[in-house]
C-alpha positions as CSV (number, residue, x, y, z in Angstrom):
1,X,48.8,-43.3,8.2
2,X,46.8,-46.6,8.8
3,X,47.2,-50.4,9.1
4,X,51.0,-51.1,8.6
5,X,52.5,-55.0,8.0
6,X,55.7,-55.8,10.2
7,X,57.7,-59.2,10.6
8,X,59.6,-59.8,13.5
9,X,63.2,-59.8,13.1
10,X,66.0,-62.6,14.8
11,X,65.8,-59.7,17.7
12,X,62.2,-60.3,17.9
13,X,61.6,-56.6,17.1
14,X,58.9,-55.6,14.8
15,X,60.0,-54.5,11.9
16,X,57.8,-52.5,9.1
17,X,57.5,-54.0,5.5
18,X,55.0,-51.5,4.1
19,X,57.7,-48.7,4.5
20,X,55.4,-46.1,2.1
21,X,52.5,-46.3,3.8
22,X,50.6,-47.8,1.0
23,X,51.1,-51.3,1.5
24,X,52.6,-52.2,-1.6
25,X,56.2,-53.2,-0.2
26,X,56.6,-57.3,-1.2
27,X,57.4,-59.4,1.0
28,X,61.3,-60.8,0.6
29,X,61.6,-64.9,0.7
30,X,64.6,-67.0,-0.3
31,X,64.5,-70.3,-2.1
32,X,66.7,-72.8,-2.6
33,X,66.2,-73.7,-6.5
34,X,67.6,-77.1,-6.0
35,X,64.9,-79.1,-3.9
36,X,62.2,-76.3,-4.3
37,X,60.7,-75.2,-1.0
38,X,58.4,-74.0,1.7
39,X,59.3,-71.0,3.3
40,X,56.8,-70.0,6.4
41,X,56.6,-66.5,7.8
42,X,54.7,-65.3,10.8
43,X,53.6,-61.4,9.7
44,X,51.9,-58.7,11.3
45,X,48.5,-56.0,10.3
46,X,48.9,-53.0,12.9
47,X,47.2,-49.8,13.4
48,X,49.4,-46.5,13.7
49,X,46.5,-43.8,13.4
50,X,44.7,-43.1,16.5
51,X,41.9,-41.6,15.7
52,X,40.8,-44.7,12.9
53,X,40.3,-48.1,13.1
54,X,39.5,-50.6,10.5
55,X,37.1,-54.0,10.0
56,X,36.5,-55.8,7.2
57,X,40.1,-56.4,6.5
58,X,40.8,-59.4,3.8
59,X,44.3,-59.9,2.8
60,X,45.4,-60.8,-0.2
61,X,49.0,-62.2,-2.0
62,X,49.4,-60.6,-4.9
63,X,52.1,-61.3,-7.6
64,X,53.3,-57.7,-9.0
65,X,55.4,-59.1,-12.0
66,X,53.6,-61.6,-13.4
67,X,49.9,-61.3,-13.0
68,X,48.4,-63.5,-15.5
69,X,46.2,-64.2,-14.4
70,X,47.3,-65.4,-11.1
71,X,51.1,-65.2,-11.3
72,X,53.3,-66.9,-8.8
73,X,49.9,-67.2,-6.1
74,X,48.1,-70.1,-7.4
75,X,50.6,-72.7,-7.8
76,X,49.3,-74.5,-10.3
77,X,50.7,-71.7,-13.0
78,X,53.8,-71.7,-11.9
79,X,54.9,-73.9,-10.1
80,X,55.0,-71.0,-7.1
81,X,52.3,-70.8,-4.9
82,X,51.2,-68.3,-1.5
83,X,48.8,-69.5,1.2
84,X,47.6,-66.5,3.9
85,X,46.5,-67.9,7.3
86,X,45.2,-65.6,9.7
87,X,45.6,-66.0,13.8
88,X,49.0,-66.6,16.1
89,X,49.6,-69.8,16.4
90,X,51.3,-71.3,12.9
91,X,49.0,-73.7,10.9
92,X,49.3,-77.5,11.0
93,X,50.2,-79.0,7.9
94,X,46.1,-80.1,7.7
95,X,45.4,-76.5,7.9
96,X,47.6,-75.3,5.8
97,X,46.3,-78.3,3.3
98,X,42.8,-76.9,3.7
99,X,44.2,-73.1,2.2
100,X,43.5,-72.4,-1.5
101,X,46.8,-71.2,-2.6
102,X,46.4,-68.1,-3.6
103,X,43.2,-67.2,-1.4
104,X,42.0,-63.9,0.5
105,X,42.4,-64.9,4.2
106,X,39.8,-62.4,6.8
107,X,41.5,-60.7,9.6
108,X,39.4,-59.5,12.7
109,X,38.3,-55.7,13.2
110,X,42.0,-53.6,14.6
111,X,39.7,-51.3,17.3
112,X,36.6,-50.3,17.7
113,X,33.9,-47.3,17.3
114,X,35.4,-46.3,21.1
115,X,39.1,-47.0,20.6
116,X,42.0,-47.2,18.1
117,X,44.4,-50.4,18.9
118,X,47.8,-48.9,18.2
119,X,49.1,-51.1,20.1
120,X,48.5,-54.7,19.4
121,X,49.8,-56.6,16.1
122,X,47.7,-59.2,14.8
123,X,49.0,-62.1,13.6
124,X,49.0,-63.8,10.2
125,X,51.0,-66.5,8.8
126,X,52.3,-66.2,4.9
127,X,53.7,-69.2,3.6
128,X,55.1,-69.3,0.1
129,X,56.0,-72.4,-2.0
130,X,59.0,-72.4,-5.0
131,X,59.0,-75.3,-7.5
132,X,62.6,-77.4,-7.7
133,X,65.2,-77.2,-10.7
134,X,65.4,-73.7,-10.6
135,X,67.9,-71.2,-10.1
136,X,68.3,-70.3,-6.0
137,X,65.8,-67.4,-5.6
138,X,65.1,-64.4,-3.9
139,X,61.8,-63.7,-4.0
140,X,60.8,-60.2,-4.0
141,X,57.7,-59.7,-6.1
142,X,54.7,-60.8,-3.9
143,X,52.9,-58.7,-2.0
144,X,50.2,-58.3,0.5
145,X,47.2,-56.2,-0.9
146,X,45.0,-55.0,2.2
147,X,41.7,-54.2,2.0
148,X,39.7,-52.6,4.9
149,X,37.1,-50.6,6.1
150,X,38.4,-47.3,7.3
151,X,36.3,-46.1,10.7
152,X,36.5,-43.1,12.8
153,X,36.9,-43.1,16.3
154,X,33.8,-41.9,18.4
């Protein structure tokens, strides 16, 4: 058990996405194929272990299908394109204008030396971006890779 990513659902319950405890569940999108599209999603890092907590966490999109070398991340492959963002209020569209697509974003340290935070989910926003003239998508190969320092709790 460890750092867990959640979304919050039209009940504004948090709901896991990483469902195998190893992080590697992609995040699910739809796109229309007509217009192409933005499609921004307010997710979640959140710590279940109590005796650990974690700094130096970076998250990453990552494209599981096609990977050369950037896949569906970097927009300019593709056409497809993934911006992270961490914090909790959603980026303006000069923020989000400033984000390499396809780039690591840093989240803060989940606890501390004294304390596990089980209880807190910090924020991130994922936005994902689909070309036009395509067929109507649902997007299910992008995922967030985590990486972390793993600490034990004095």
């Amino acid at each position: 058990m460890g750092l867990k990513i959640y979304y919050k659902d039209s009940n504004e319950q948090f709901v896991e996405i990483s469902l195998y405890g190893d992080l590697a569940s992609p995040v699910t999108t739809v796109h229309n194929g007509k217009t192409g599209n933005n499609v921004i999603t307010q997710l979640f890092l959140r710590n279940d272990a109590a005796s650990k907590w974690f700094s130096n966490i970076s998250i990453l999109p990552v494209d599981t299908e096609n990977v050369n070398p950037y896949g569906d991340v970097s927009y300019v492959e593709t056409g497809w394109g993934v911006k992270l963002s961490e914090g909790a209020s959603e980026p303006s569209k000069g923020q989000w204008e400033d984000t390499d697509w396809g780039d690591t974003a840093s989240m803060e340290a989940i606890g501390s030396d004294v304390a596990a935070d089980t209880t807190t989910y910090y924020p991130f926003w994922y936005l994902i971006s689909s070309p036009p003239n395509i067929d109507a998508t649902v997007k299910t190969d992008i995922l967030i890779q985590v990486s972390y320092t793993e600490n034990l709790v004095a």
